[in-house]
C-alpha positions in Angstrom: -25.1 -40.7 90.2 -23.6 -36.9 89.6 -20.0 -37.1 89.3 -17.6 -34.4 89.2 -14.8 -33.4 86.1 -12.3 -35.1 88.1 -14.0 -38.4 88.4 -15.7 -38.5 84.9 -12.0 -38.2 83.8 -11.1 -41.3 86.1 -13.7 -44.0 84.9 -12.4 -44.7 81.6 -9.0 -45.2 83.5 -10.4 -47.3 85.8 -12.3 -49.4 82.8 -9.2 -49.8 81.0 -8.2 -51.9 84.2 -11.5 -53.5 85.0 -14.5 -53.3 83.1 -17.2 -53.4 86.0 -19.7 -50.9 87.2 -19.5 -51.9 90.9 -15.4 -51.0 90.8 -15.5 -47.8 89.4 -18.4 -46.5 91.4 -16.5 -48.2 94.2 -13.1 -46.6 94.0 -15.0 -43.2 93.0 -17.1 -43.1 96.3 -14.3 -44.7 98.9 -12.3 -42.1 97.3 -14.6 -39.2 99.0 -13.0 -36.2 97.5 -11.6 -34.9 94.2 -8.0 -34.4 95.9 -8.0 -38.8 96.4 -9.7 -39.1 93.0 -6.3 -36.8 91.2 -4.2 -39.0 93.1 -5.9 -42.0 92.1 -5.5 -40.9 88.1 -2.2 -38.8 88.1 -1.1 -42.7 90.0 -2.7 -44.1 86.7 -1.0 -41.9 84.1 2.5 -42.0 85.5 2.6 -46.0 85.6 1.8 -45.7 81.9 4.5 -42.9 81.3 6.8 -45.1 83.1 5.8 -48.5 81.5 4.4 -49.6 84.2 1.8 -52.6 84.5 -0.8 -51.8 87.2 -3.8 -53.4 87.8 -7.4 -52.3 89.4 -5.9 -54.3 92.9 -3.0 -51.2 92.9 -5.9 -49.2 92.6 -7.8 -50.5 95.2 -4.3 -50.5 97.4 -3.6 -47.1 96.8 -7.6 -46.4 98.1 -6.2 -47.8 101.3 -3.1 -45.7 101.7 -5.4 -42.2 100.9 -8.5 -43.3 103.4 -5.2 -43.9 105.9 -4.0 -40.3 105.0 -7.7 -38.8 106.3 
């Protein structure tokens, strides 16, 4: 699978949270377009700025509230 700058900067975030091919390829394709896929990491790196725990279920929650935003 070809995958843009955007989202080959997002799977190591995502692995960090779970480790698992099917959920980063998952969140990657539900997210349909580099705008969701910024979100999805700028989400990421300001829970960490903040001391923030999240885990890949935020993730998969804030999926929802983008594919509700379409």
């Amino acid at each position: 699978m070809k995958y843009s700058s955007a989202a080959k900067k997002l799977i190591p975030k995502l692995r960090k949270l779970w480790d698992n091919d099917d959920y980063v390829k998952g969140i990657i394709t539900f997210a349909k377009s580099d705008k969701n896929i910024i979100k999805i990491s700028h989400f990421i790196d300001m829970s960490h700025h903040m001391g923030k725990k999240i885990t890949a279920d935020d993730i998969s929650y804030l999926l929802e509230v983008l594919e509700n935003e379409s």
